[in-house]
N, C-alpha and C positions, 0 to 999 in steps of 0.2 A: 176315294176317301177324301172329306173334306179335311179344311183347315183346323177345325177346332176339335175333328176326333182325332187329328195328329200330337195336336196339342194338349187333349186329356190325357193319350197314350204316354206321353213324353213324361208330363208330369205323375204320372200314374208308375210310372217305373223310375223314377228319378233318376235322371237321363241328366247330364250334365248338356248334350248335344243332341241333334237327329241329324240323320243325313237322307236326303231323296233326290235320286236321280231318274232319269226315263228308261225302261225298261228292268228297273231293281226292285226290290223288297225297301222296308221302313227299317233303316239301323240309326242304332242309338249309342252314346256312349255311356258308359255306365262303370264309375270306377274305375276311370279310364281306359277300357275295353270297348273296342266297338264290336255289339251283338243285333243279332237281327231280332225284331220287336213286333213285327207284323209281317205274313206272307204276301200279302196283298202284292201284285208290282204296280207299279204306275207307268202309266201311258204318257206319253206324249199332248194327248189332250188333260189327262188330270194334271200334269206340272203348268200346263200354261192355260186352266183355268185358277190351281193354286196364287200364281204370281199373279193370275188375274187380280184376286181378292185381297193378298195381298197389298198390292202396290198402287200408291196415289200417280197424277199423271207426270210427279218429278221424276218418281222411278222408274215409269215405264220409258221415261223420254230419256234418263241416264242407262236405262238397261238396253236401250237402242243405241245408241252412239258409244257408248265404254263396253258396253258387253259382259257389264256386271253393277251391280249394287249393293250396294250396306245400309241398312236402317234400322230403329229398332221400335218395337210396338207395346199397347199393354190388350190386356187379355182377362176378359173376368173382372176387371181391375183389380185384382188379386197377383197378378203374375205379370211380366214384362218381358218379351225376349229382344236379340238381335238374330236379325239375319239376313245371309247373304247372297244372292242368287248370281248368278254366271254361267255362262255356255261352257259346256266340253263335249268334245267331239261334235260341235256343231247342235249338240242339244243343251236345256233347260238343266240344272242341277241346281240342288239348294242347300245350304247348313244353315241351321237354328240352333239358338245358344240361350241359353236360359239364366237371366236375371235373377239373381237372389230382392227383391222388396226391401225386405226384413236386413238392415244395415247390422253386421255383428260388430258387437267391442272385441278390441285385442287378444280379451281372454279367451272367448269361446273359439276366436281362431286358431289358438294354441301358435299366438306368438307374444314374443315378449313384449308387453305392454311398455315397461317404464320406457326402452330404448324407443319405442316408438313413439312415444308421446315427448321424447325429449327431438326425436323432429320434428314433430309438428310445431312444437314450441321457438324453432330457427327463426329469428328475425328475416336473414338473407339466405344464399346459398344453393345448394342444389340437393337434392334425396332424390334416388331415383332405386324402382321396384325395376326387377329386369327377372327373368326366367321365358320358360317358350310357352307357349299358349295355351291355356288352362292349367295355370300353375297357380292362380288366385292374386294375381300384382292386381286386375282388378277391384277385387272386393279388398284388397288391402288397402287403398290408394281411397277406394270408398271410404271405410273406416277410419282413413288420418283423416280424411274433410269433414268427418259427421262428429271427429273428437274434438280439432276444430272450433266445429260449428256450437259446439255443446260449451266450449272454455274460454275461446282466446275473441275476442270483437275485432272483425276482419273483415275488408273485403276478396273474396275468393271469388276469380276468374277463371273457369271451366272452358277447355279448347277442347272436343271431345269428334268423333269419327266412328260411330256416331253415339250421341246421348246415352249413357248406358243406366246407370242408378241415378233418380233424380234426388233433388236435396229441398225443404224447409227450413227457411231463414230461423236462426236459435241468435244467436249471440252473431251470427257472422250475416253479413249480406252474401249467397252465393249465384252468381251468376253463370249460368252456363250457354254457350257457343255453340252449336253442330258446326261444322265445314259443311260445305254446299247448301246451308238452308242461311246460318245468318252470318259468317262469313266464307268467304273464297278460298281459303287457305291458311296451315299452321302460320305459314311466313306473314300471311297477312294479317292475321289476329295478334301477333306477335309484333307486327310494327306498327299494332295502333294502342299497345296496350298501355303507352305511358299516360293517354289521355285518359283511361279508365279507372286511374288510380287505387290499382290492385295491392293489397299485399301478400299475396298469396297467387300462384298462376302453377293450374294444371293442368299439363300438356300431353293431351292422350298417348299420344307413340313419339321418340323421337327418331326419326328412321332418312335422315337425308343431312349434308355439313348446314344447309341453310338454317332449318329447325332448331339443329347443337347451337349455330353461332346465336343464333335468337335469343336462345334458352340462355347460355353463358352469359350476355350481352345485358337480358334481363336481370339475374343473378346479380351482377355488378352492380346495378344500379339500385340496389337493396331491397329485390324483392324474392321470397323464396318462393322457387321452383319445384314443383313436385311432376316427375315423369315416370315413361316405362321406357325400357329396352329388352331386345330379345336376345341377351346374351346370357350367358349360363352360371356363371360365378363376377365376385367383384374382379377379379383381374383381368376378365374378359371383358369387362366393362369396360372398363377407362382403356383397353389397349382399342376398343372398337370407337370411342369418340377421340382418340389420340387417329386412326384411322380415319376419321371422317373428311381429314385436313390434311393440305401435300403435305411435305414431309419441310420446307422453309417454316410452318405455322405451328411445326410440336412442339419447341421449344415455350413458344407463348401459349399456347394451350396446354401445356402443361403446369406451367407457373399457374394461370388461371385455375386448371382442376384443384390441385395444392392448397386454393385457401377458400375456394368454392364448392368442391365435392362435400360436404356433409356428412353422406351417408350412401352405401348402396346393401338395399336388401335384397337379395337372391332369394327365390324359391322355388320348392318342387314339393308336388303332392305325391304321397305315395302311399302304396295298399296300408289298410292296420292288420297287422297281425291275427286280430278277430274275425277279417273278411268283413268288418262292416264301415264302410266307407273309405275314407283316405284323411293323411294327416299329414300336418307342411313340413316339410324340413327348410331349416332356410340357412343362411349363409349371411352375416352383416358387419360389413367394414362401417366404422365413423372414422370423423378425422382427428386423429391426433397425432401430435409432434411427428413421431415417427413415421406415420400415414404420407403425412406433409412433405415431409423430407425425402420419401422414395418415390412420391408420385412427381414432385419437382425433380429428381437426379434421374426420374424416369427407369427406377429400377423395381418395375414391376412385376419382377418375377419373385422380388423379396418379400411381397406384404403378404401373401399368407400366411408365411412364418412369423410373422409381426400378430397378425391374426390371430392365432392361436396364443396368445401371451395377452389379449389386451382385454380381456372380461373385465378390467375395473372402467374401461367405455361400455360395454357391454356388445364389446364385438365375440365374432367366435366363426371357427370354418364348418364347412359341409360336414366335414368326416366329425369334429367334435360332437356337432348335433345327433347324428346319424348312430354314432354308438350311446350318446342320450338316450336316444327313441327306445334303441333295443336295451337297454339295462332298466327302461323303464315296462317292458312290454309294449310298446303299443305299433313295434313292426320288429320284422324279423332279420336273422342276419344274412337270406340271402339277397331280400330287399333293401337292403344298407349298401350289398356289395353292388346291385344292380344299378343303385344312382348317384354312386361314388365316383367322383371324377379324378381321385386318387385310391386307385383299387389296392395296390399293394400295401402302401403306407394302414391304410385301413383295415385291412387284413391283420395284418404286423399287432396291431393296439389291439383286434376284437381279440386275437390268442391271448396277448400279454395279460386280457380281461379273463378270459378263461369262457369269451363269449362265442368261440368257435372253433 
């Protein structure tokens, strides 16, 4: 099987992913299920004629010394994926992930537009999308650059691992970065970005203290920060970059979070009730007073409860949204219990609702 009847396959079933490895069948994810999409198996010679076709001689020389690769391609010119190829068990394996083109507004995401467009609207600061992978921080994180790009005259500084949605200069100048093609590293794009005079800098992943210290270091200096992390709620958030650092440096990173955190969106997709797609549940802390004040005294096991009281920023928790969805129809109540990170409490509200 070539490369581009994998890739009709893919887009033919609307596959969020595919996965191929040497001696397996063609699976796909699909609504966040992974189902088999072709019997076919692949051999050992079809995956490393695949990478053959694939990959320019950067990859093939990074897929020989690192024992993996990331890039991302266009296709048809219609279509763009990333992917990733790596050894396991000593063979070839590969995952492809599929680019959305097509940049959506806030609404058709089915998140709330005003709170988001009042981050993108942050002078300084920090916003950061965090959930686990394919939960859409991506296309979210697209959509604040392209609202951006559409409003505010800026230059935006893309640090990307690698290139995912590209942008069209609108109102804003945006430039984007890969690591390994035109700079070496988050740390190093990060310490050359005062000559680039950004006001706007987005930072693919931030996954290491160097990255955070960058990010926060930037943030100070007045420009706002837009990142990802793989944490699952806002309190997991800040307890994992309050983690990043020994434990002499929380106290000053905490002060710092305090008047630099912005914002954190969580999200998570999850089945629609209809069985026809998936819809985002999210979770979003901004800062205010009180935000301020528990993230400085460090008592973050308090601002949920803050959370759920603070709709006039337009915060609001997991569980708030998640009986949203189901009073609204568009998931059900055993899919609210399934990606509720407080089952009981949520339980408690859906009876009080008469929703279970």
């Amino acid at each position: 099987m070539q490369i581009n009847e994998i890739l009709d396959k893919m887009i033919e079933a609307k596959a969020s992913d595919i996965f191929i490895r040497t001696n397996s069948v063609l699976r796909a994810r699909i609504n966040t299920l992974v189902t088999t999409i072709s019997e076919e198996v692949f051999t050992k010679e079809n995956i490393d004629q695949l990478v053959k076709e694939l990959t320019d001689d950067r990859g093939k020389k990074h897929l020989q010394e690192k024992r993996s690769c990331e890039f991302a391609f266009y296709y048809k010119e219609s279509w763009r994926f990333r992917a990733g190829i790596f050894y396991q068990r000593d063979s070839l394996a590969m995952v492809i992930r599929k680019i959305d083109l097509n940049i959506p507004k806030f609404d058709s995401l089915n998140l709330p537009a005003k709170v988001l467009e009042k981050f993108c609207s942050e002078r300084r600061g920090i916003v950061l999308l965090t959930g686990i992978t394919g939960s859409g921080k991506s296309t979210t994180i697209a959509s604040m650059i392209d609202y951006m790009n559409d409003h505010h005259p800026k230059h935006i500084l893309a640090i990307e691992e690698p290139i995912e949605f590209t942008f069209q200069d609108k109102k804003c100048i945006v430039n984007q970065r890969e690591i390994g093609i035109d700079v070496h590293s988050y740390a190093d794009a990060l310490r050359q970005f005062a000559l680039h005079s950004p006001d706007v800098i987005y930072i693919g992943n931030v996954r290491d203290p160097d990255t955070c210290y960058a990010a926060l270091t930037a943030a100070e200096t007045g420009v706002l920060v837009v990142s990802t992390l793989h944490t699952v709620n806002a309190s997991s958030t800040i307890e994992r970059i309050i983690n990043f650092f020994p434990p002499h440096q929380h106290e000053l990173i905490l002060t710092q979070l305090s008047t630099l955190l912005k914002g954190v969106v969580s999200l998570r997709l999850i089945p629609r009730a209809d069985g026809k797609g998936m819809v985002p549940a999210y979770e979003i802390m901004a800062l205010s007073p009180s935000i301020s004040r528990l993230i400085r005294e460090n008592k973050i096991w308090e601002i949920p409860k803050y959370m759920e009281k603070g709709d006039v920023y337009g915060m609001n928790t997991f569980n708030q949204c998640l009986i949203r969805l189901v009073e609204e129809g568009k998931i059900n109540t055993d899919s609210a219990i399934e990606y509720t990170d407080r089952r009981e409490e949520l339980e408690m509200e859906l009876r009080n609702r008469n929703l279970f």
